[in-house]
N, C-alpha and C positions, 0 to 999 in steps of 0.2 A: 607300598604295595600291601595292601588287605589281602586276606586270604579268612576261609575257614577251617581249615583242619588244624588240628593241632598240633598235628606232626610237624607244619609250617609253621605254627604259630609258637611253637617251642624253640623250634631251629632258630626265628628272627630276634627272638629275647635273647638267647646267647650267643650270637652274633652281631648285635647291633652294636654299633660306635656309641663311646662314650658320651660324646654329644650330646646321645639319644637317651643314652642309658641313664642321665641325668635327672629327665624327666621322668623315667621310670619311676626312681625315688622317691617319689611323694607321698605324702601323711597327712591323716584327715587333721584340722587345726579343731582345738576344744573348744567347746562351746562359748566362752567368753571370747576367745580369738575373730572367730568366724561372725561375731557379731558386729565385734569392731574393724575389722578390717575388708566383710563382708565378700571373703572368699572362702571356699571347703576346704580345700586340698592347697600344700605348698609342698617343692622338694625339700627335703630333707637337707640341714648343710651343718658343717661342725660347731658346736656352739648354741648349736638349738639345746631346748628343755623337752624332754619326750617322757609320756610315761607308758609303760608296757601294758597291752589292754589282752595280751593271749599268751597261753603256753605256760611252762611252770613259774617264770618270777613275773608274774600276773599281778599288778601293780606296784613293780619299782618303778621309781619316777629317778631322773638321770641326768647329766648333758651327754651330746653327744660328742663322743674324745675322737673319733673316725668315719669317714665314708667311704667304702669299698666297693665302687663301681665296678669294677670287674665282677666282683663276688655277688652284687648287686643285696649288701648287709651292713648294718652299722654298727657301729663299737659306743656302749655306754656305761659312763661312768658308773663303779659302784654293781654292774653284771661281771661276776667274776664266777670261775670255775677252778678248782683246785686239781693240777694234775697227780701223777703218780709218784713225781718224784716231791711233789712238797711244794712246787713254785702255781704262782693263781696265774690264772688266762682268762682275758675277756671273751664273755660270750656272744659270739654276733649274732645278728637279730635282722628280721627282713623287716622293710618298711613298713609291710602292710600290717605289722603287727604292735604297730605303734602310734599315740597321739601325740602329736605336738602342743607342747603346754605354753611354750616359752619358746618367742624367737631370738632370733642375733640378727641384732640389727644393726652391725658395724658396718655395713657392705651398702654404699649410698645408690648400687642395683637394683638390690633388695628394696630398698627403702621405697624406690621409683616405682617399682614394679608391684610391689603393696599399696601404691597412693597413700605413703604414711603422712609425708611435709604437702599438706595443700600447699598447690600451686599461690602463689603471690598474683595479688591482682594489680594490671600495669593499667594507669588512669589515661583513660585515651585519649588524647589532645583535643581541641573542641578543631572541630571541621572547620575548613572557612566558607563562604558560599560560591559554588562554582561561577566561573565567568560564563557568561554566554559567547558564545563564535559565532561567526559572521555566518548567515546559512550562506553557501554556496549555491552559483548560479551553475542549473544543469547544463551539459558539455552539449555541445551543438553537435550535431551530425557533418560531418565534411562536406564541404560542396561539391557538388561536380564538375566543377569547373578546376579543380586542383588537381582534381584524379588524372594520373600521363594515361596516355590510352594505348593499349595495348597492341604490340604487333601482331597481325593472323598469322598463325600457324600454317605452314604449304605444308600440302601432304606429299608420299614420298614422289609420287606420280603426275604431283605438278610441279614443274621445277621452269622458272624465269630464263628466259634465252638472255644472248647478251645484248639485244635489240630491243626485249619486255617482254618478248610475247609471248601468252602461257602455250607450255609444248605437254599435251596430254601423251600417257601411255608409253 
């Protein structure tokens, strides 16, 4: 369902299934990526290498340790935040505010879905030369002479005496 308002269009981003929200996730790929694997955009998955391209740690480069669908935020290595009492917290970060440097490519998904391993090419056996078939003689029309012939229909107002003879009305 499209819509344009954004009152809808807000309500459907935090409502949608995870499924959905998956794709949400994605990050433009760096310019060496996008050339070689010659897509823009991939979601975002753990394991990836991201560097920060907005907001204040504006160029830490990372992997990603978490993906938080629900929160629809990532967790990356080395973004940390010092609380009050003394112990660090990672800082989450929304996708759109990140590049992908570096994939993880354990996931043979991924891999497919990237076109990384060209397909293998299978040698295709040499044809043999078709037979030729017997052309078929066209079906002949039935005779008339085969066709049973059909009994007249009496209407309900002629009806056969027991003697033959038609009795009208």
């Amino acid at each position: 369902m499209k819509t344009a308002q954004p009152r809808k269009q807000h309500k459907m981003l935090f409502q949608a299934p995870l499924h959905i929200r998956y794709k949400l996730l994605s990050a433009p790929l760096s310019p060496a990526l996008k050339a070689s694997h010659k897509v823009s955009s991939v979601s975002v998955r753990t394991g990836d290498t991201v560097r920060i391209m907005r907001g204040d740690r504006k160029g830490t480069e990372g992997k990603v340790t978490q993906v938080n669908r629900s929160n629809n935020r990532l967790l990356v290595e080395g973004v940390t935040r010092a609380k009050v009492d003394g112990t660090t917290v990672q800082v989450p970060i929304h996708p759109s505010k990140v590049m992908i440097t570096g994939l993880n490519l354990d996931d043979k998904w991924r891999r497919e879905a990237l076109k990384i391993e060209a397909p293998k090419e299978v040698e295709k056996p040499v044809e043999e030369p078709k037979k030729e078939r017997k052309k078929r003689r066209p079906r002949k029309a039935p005779s008339k002479k085969a066709t049973i012939p059909r009994k007249k229909k009496m209407k309900p107002a002629e009806a056969k005496t027991e003697e033959g003879e038609i009795k009208t009305g």
